[in-house]
N, C-alpha and C positions, 0 to 999 in steps of 0.2 A: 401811568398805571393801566392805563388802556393796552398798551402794546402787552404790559407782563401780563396782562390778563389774557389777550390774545394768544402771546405767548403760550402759557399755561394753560389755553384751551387747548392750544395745537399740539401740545406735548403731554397730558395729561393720561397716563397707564389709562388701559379700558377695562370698565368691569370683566371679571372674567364670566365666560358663557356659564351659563348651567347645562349640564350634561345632557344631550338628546338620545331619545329614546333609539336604538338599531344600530349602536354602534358596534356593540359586542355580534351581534351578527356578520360582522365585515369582517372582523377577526378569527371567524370559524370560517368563511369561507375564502379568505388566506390559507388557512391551515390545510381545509381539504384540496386545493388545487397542487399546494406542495407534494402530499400523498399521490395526487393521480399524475405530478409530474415525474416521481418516484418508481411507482408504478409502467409508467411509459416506457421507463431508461430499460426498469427490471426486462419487461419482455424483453425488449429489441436484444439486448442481450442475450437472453436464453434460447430466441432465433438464431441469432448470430450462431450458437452454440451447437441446437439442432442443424443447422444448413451443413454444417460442419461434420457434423458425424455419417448424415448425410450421404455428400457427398465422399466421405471415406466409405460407406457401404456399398454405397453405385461403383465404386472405383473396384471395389472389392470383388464384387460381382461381375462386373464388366469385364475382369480379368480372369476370373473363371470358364466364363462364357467364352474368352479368345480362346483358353486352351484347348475348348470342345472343337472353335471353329479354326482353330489352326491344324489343329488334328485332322478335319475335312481338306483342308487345304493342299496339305504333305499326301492325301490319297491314300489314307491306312486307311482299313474298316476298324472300327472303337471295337474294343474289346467285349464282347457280351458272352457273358457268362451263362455256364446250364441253366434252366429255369429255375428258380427256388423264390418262392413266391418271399420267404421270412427273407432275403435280402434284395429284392426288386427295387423297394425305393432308398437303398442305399449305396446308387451306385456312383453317382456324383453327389459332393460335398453341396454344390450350389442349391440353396431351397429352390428352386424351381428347374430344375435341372434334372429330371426323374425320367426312366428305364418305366415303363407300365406292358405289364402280359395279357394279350388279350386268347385265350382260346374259344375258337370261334364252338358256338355251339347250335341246333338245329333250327333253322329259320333265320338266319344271321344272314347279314349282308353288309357289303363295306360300309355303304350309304348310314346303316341302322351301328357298324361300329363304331364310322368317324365321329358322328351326331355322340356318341355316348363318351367318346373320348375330347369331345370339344372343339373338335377341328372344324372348320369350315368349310362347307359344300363348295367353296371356289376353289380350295387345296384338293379337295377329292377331285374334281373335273379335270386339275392340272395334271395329275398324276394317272388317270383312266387316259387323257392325250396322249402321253407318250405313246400311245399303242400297243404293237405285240409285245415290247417288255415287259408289262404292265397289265397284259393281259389275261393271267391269270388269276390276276386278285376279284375276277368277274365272276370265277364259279370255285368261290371259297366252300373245304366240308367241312362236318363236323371233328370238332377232332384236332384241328390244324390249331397253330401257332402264327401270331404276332406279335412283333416287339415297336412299340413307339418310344420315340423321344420327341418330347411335345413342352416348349417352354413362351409361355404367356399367349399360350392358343395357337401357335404358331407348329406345323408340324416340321421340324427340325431334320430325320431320318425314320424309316418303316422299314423293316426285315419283315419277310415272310417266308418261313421256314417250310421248302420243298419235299426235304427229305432229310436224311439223315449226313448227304454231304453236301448240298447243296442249297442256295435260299437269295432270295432275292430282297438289294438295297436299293431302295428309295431314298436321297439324298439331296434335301435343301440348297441350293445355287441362286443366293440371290434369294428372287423371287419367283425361279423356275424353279423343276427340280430334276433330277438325270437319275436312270437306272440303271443296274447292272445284275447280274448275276457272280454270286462268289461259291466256288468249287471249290471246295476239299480236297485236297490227294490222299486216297485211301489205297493201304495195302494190301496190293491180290493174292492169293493163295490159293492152290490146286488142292483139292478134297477129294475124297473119292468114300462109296458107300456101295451095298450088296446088299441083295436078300432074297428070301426064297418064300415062296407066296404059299401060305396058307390055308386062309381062309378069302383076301380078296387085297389088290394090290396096294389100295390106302394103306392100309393097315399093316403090311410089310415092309411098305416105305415106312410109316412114321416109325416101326420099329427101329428104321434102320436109319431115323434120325434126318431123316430127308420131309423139308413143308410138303402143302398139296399145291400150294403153284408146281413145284418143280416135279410134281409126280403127274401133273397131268402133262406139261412139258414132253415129260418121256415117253407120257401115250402119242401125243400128237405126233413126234418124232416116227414111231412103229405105227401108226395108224394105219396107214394105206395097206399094209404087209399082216397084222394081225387085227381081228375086230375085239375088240378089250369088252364089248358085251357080251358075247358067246365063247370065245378060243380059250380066254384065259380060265386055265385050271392052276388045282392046287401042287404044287409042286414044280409050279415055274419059275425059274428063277433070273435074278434081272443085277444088273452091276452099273455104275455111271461113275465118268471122272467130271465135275463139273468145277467153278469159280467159287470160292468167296471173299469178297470184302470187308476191311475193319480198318475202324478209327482209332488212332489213339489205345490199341491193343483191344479193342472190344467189336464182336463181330457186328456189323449194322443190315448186314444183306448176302443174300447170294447172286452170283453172275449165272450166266452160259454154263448147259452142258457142254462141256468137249468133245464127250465120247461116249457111248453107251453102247450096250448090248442086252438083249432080252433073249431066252430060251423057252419055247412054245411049244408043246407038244413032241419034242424030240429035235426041234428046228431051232437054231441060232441063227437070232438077224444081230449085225450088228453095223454102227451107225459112227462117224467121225463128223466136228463141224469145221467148214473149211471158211475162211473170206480171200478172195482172190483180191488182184490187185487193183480192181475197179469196187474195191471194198463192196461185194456180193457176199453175204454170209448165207450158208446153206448146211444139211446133212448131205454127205453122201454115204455108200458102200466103201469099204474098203478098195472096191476096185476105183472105183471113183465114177460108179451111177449114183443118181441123184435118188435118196427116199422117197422124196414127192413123190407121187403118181401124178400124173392129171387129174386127177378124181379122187374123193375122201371115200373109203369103204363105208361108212356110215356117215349120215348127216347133223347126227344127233347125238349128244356126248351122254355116252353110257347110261344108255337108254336099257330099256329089256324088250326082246324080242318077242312080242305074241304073236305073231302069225307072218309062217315063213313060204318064200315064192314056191307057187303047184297049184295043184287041185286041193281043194276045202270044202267045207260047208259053212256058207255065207251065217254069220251069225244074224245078221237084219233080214235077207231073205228067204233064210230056211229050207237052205237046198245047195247042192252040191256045187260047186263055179270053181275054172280057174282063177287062181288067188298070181296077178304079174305083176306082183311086188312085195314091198316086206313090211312089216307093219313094225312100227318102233311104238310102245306102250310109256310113256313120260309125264310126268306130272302138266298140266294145263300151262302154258305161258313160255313154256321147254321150248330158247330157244333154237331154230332150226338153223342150217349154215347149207351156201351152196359150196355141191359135191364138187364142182370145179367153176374154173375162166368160163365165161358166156353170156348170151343177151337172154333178155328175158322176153321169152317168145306168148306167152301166154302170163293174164293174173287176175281172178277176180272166182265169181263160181259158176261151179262145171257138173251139173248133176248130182249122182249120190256122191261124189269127189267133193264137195264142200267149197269150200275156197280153196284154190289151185296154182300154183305158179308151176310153168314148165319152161326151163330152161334150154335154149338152142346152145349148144358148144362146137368147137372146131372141128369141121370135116360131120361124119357120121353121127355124133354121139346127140343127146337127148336127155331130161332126167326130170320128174314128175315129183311134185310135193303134195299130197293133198290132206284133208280134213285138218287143216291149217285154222287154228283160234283168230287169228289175224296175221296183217300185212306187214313188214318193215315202213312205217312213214316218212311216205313219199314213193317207195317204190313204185316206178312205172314200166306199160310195155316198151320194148326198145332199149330198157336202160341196163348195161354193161354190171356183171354183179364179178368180181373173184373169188377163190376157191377160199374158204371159212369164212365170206361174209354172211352174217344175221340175213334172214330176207323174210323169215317171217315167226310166226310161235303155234304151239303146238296146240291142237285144241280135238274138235269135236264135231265140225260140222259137216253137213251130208249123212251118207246112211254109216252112221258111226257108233256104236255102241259107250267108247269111252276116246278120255282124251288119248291120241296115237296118230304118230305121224306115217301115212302110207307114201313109201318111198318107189319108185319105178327108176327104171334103167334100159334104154333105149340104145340098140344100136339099129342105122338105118329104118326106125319105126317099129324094130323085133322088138319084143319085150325081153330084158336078159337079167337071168338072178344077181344080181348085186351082190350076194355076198358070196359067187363063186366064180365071177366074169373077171379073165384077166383084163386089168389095167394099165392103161399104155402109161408107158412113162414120161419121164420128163426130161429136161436136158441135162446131159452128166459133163463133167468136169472138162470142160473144151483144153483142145490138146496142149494148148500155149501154156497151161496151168498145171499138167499134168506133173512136173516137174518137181515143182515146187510144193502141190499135193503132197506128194508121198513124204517133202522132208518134214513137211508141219504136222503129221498127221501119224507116222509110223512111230513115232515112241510114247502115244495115245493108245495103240493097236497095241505094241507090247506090255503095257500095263493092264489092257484087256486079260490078255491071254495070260497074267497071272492070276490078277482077279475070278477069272473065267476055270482055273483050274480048284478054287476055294469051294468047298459045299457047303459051307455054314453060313449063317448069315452073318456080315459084318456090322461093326458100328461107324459111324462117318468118322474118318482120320484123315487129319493134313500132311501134306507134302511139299515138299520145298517150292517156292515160285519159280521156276527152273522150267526151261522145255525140255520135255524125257526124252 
């Protein structure tokens, strides 16, 4: 009975436990780990998901991007279109891939455009390196055009538009960059224009459809031979064959006169441009002397004459003096140009002569500038000037009443009237060329001498690109 009781101890079911408090909390924090193991799967997943789309946009874009730079690779210039600001940034598809116009405006500078365009001052420094290609982007005007392609700060390619056929590419290599110039082929055409003077030659030309660059052109050309302040009267009449060019059908510029003639007082000068074979481009005569003179008849671009070489009565001293030279009357700052080739023998001030510069020239000759507003900067004595360079501006000082430049003309230390001293000429058309002169030149001279028989004034008409 012992053992069944032993028995019976040893095997005896156990009361069951009564329930302890915190169990039910074991079982909510089962529940929430399930959730955040839930959670766990969901992200990794939805990573998964994004890396993926991802990596299909990089891919997307990265192939975008080759077509730009394969496009650099093959050596084409990318195609840019006129400026039209409503589709600049639609010219590639790629979101960062954008065309941006910059026109430069007053007080602009690369340094203050790259900073605005986000590029980095070490891409400006690499691109000022290249040197003279690059050099011009140093004295940008107002006015001017530039084209960036600039993608994640990086400057990709820079156009800077020269002109209307010409402009220059800056061009990413790497992490260098290489420049070039790309030229347009524009087509030339021969024009020709007439007119018969009025009231004053501007004003004849522009009737006749001709800018004022190319009307002072044709003074410069007659300059030596006619003085365009005094000779020209009303009823002189004037003809030119010159160049123009166009793009694309639409005209962007004019070239070279070819040929001109002007009729002064009863006198016909008339004028052809030749370039020889050492590419020298000049006016001659018809015969084949050169227009130049040595010497410019005036120094001063149509200026007005107050007081002509003689005797006068000194306006400042108030009494009778020879007057040996010519006095030019021109607004203050009017600048002045030497009469010819020469060193500069004299420069600073000279009594009631004001600020003076006198020029020594070859052999005999001499020519005196005075009551000069100031100097060309830097001009010194000794220093070599040529015929229409600047040397100083027009002013007032000394015994001077107004601004006017008093001009002198020396030979061998004579004082000699400038506006009636023949002028030695210059070199004409050396014999080896004489030749070839007459064939580039004579159906220039015929179309003169049609034009030349016209009295009405014309309006500017084209003629075929053709030598006449």
């Amino acid at each position: 009975m012992a053992q069944n009781s032993v028995i019976q101890r040893d095997f005896k079911p156990a009361k069951e436990s009564p329930r302890r408090k915190g169990v039910p909390y074991a079982h909510w924090l089962i529940l929430f780990s399930s959730v955040a193991l839930f959670g766990v799967i969901f992200f990794l997943i939805s990573d998964i998901a994004v890396a993926t789309r991802g990596a299909n946009n990089l891919e997307e874009t990265t192939n975008q991007y080759q077509k730009v730079s394969l496009h650099k690779q093959l050596n084409v210039p990318l195609d840019i279109p006129a400026y039209d600001e409503s589709n600049v940034d639609d010219l590639y598809n790629a979101p960062n891939v954008k065309w941006k116009v910059v026109v430069v405006k007053k007080g602009d500078s690369l340094a203050r455009i790259f900073s605005a365009m986000e590029v980095s001052p070490e891409q400006l420094h690499k691109i000022i390196r290249l040197g003279k290609p690059t050099s011009r982007l140093k004295r940008l005007l107002p006015g001017e055009k530039l084209k960036f392609l600039v993608v994640g700060g990086n400057l990709q390619e820079l156009v800077y538009f020269i002109d209307d056929a010409q402009s220059l590419h800056v061009v990413r290599s790497g992490d260098t960059f290489t420049a070039s110039d790309v030229v347009l082929e524009l087509n030339k055409r021969i024009a020709y224009a007439a007119g018969t003077i009025e009231t004053s030659l501007f004003l004849a030309a522009q009737q006749a459809g001709i800018p004022g660059s190319m009307t002072m052109e044709l003074a410069n050309i007659f300059n030596w031979d006619i003085d365009f302040v005094l000779d020209v009267k009303t009823g002189d009449r004037f003809s030119l064959i010159y160049e123009e060019y166009f793009l694309d059908g639409k005209k962007v510029r004019n070239g070279d006169i070819l040929a001109a003639e002007f009729s002064n007082k009863g006198k016909t000068y008339r004028a052809v441009r030749y370039v020889d074979k050492d590419n020298r481009a000049e006016y001659y005569t018809p015969e084949g002397n050169s227009m130049r003179k040595r010497f410019l008849r005036t120094p001063v671009d149509f200026a007005r004459i107050s007081s002509k070489f003689g005797k006068r009565f000194h306006p400042v001293l108030n009494r009778m003096r020879q007057h040996k030279g010519v006095d030019y009357a021109a607004p203050k700052g009017t600048p002045i140009k030497a009469s010819g080739d020469g060193k500069v023998k004299f420069i600073g001030k000279k009594g009631g002569y004001g600020n003076t510069i006198i020029v020594q020239h070859a052999g005999k000759y001499s020519t005196v500038y005075a009551h000069m507003k100031s100097f060309k900067r830097g001009l010194r004595k000794g220093e070599r000037v040529k015929q229409g360079d600047t040397i100083g501006y027009v002013g007032s000082s000394g015994l001077a009443t107004g601004p006017h430049l008093h001009y002198e003309f020396r030979i061998n230390g004579i004082h000699r009237n400038p506006l009636t001293v023949k002028l030695p000429d210059a070199t004409p058309v050396s014999a080896k060329y004489q030749t070839d002169f007459k064939l580039n030149t004579q159906g220039y001279l015929t179309l003169l001498n049609t034009l030349g028989r016209t009295n009405v004034a014309l309006s500017s008409s084209s003629l075929t690109d053709r030598r006449l």
